[in-house]
N, C-alpha and C positions, 0 to 999 in steps of 0.2 A: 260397685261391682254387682253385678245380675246374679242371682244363687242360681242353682241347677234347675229348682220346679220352673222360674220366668224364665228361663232359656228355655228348657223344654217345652214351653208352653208356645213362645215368640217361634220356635223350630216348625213346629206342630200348624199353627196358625196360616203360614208360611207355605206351610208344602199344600197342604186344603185349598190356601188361596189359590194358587198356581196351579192343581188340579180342576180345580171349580171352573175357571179361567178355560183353561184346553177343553172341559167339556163344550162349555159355549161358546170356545171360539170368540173368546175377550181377551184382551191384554191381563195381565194381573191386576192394573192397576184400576182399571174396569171391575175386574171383577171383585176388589177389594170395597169399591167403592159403594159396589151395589148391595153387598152384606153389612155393610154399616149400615146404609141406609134402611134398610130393611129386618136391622136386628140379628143375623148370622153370625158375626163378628161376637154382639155381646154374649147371644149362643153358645158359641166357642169358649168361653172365655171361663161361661157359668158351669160350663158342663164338663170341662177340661179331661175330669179324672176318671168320668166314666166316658165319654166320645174318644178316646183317643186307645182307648184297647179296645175299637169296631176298625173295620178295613175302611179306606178312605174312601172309596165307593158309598159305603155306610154313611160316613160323615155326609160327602154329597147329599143324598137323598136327604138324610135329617135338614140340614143346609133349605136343601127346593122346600120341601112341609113349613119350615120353619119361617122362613121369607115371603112366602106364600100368602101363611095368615097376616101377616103383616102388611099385604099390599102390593109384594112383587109377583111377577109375572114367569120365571123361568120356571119348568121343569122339564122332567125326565122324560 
């Protein structure tokens, strides 16, 4: 069974992706793809308790900086 913090965490994760996604006009599963790649995902993951009391806009942009240094290409 998944406690509350991994659901909220996997909910959270989830809705970012699918935002991220509609900014650029990627599938989700594009655009899941290309934050793994690029370190986003592990972002999310490290940063959980403080990124997720910023507005999802927030998260985005952290997201673009953060994938950025890493060697991708999207931003704002």
């Amino acid at each position: 069974m998944i406690n509350d913090k991994a659901k909220n965490i996997a909910e959270y994760i989830s809705v970012v992706v699918s935002e991220f996604a509609q900014k650029f006009s990627m599938s989700n599963a594009a655009a899941y793809k290309y934050l793994r790649k690029y370190s986003g995902i592990d972002f999310l993951l490290r940063q959980y308790d403080v990124e997720h009391t910023f507005s999802i806009d927030d998260a985005i942009e952290d997201l673009c900086e953060i994938c950025k240094r890493k060697g991708g290409n999207l931003s704002l």
